[in-house]
C-alpha positions in Angstrom: -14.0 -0.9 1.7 -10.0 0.3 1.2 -7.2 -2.0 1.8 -4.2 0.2 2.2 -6.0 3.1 0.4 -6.6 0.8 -2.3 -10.9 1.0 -3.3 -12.1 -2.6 -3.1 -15.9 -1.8 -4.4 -16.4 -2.4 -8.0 -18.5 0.6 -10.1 -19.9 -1.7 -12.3 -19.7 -5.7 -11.6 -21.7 -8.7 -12.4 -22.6 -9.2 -9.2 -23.9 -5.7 -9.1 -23.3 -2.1 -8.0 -20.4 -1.5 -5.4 -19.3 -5.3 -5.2 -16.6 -6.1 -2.4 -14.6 -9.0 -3.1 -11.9 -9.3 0.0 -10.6 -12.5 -1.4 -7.4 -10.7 -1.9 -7.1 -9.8 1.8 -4.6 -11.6 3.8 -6.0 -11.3 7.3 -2.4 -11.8 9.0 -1.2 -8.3 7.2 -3.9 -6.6 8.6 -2.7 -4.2 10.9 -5.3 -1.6 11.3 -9.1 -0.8 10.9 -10.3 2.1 10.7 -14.0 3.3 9.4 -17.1 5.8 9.3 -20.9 5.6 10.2 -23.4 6.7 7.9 -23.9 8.9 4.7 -22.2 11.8 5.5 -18.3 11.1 4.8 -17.6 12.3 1.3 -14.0 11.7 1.1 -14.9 7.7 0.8 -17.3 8.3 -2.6 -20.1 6.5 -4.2 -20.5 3.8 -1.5 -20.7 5.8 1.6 -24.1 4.9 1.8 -23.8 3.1 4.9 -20.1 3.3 6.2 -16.8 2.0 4.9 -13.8 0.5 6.5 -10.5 1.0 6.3 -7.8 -1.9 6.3 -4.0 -0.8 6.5 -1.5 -3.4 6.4 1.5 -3.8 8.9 4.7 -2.9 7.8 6.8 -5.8 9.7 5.5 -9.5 10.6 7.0 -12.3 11.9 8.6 -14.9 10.0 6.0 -17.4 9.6 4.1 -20.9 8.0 1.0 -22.2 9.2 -1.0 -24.9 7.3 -4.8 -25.4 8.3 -7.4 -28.3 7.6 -11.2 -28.3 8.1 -14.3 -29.4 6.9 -16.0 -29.4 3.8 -12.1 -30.1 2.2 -10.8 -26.6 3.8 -7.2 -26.3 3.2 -5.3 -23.5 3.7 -1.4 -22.8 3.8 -0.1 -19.4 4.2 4.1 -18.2 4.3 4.9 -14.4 5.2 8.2 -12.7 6.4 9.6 -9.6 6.7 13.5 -9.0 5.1 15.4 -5.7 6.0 16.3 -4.2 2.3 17.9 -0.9 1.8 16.9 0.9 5.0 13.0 -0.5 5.2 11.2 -3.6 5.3 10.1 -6.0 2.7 7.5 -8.0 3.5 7.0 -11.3 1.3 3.9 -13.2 1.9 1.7 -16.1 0.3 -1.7 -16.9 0.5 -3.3 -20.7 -1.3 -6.5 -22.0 0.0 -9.1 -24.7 -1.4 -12.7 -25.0 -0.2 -15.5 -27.6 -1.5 -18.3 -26.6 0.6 -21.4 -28.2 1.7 -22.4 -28.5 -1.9 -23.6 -31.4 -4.2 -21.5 -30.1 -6.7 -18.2 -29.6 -5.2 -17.2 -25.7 -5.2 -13.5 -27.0 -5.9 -13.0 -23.6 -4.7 -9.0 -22.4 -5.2 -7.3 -19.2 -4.3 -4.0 -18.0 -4.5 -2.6 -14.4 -2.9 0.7 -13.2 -3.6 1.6 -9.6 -1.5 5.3 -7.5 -1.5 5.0 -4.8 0.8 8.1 -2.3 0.9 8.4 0.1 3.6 10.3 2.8 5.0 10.6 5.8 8.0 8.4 5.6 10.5 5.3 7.4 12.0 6.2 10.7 11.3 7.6 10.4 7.8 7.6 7.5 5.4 6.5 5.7 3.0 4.8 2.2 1.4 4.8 0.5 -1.8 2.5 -2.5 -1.9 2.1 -5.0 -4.7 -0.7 -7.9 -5.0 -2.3 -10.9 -7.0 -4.9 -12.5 -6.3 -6.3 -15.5 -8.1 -9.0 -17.6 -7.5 -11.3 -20.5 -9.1 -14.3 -22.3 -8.1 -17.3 -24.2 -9.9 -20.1 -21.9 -8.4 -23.6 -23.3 -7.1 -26.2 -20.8 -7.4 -29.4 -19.9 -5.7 -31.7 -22.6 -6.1 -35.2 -21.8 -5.9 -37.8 -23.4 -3.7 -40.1 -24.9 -6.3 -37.1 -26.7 -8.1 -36.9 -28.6 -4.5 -40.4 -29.1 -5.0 -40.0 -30.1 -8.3 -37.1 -32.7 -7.7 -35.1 -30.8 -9.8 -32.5 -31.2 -7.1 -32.6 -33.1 -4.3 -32.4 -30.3 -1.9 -30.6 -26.3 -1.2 -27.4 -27.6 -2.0 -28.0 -29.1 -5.1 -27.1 -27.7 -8.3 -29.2 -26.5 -11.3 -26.2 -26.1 -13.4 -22.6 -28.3 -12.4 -20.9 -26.4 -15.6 -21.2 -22.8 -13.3 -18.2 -21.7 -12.1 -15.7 -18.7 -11.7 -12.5 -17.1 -12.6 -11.4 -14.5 -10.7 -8.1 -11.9 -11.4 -7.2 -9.0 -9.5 -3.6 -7.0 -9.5 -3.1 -4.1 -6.9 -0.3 -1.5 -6.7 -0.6 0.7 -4.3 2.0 3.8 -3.1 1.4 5.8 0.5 3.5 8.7 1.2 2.7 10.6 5.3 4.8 13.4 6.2 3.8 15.0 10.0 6.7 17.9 9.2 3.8 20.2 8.0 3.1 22.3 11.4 0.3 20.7 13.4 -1.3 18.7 10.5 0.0 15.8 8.5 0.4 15.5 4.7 -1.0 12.1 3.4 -1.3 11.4 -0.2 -2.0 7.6 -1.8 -1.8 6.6 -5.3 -3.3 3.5 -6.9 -3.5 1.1 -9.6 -5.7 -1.7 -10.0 -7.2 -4.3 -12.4 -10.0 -6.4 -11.8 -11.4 -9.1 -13.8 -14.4 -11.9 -13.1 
């Protein structure tokens, strides 16, 4: 998975080889999907073994707020425009959620997404600049085995085996995009990244 030609799969991970974490996705930039079928595309690495998807973000939105509500404690408030600075567009845009789940032990789940997105030119020449952080922290129930059901150990699949589990999640992303169509009948693309991950 690449959001704005930024790898999201983790190498090594404690949840295991080629972990995807698109907590730091902000589905109202999304723009764009593109992605492959199958084993055979070498340009997207390690992971390819099934596919991969690529997520661009849009370079303008509108001006917006939107607050939502739902069960199990889902809140959710997100703010995003788009200012005209120096030529291109700036996007500003903030995500904060919290989610308790169906759980005994309440996930107390919290996120918080912070995106600037500078861009400039247009489709035949131009460029992006594309800053995140993502934060996010949650007690974390676990897979609970059948026979501690059984057992009474909790009182059914929601229960907990441990209430003192939990998360904290980091992740920084700067990310720089650069197309140029000027080059005969093919395109010059070329990305540069940055990221840092901790869990």
């Amino acid at each position: 998975t690449f959001i704005d030609g930024v790898p999201i799969n983790e190498p090594t991970h404690a949840h295991g080889q080629g972990y995807t974490d698109l907590n730091i996705l902000i589905p109202e930039l999304v723009g764009g999907l593109t992605y492959t079928k199958g084993t055979y595309h070498a340009e997207v690495g390690d992971f390819g073994a099934v596919g991969s998807v690529h997520l661009s973000y849009l370079d303008t939105i509108p001006d917006q707020v939107s607050v939502t509500t739902g069960v199990f404690n889902f809140q959710r408030v997100f703010a995003g425009a788009t200012h005209i600075v120096a030529g291109g567009n700036l996007i500003t845009a903030v995500e904060l959620q919290h989610y308790d789940g169906p759980w005994v032990v309440p996930d107390d789940q919290r996120k918080e997404n912070l995106v600037l997105r500078y861009s400039h030119g247009n489709d035949d020449r131009g460029y992006s600049l594309t800053g995140s952080i993502y934060h996010g922290l949650s007690t974390n129930t676990t897979d609970i085995p059948v026979r501690a059901i059984t057992e009474g150990l909790v009182p059914n699949r929601f229960g907990s085996l441990d209430p003192t589990d939990g998360v904290n999640a980091n992740r920084e992303n700067l990310s720089y995009q650069y197309h140029d169509n000027a080059w005969g009948d093919g395109q010059f693309a070329a990305n540069a990244y940055y990221f840092h991950n901790e869990l």
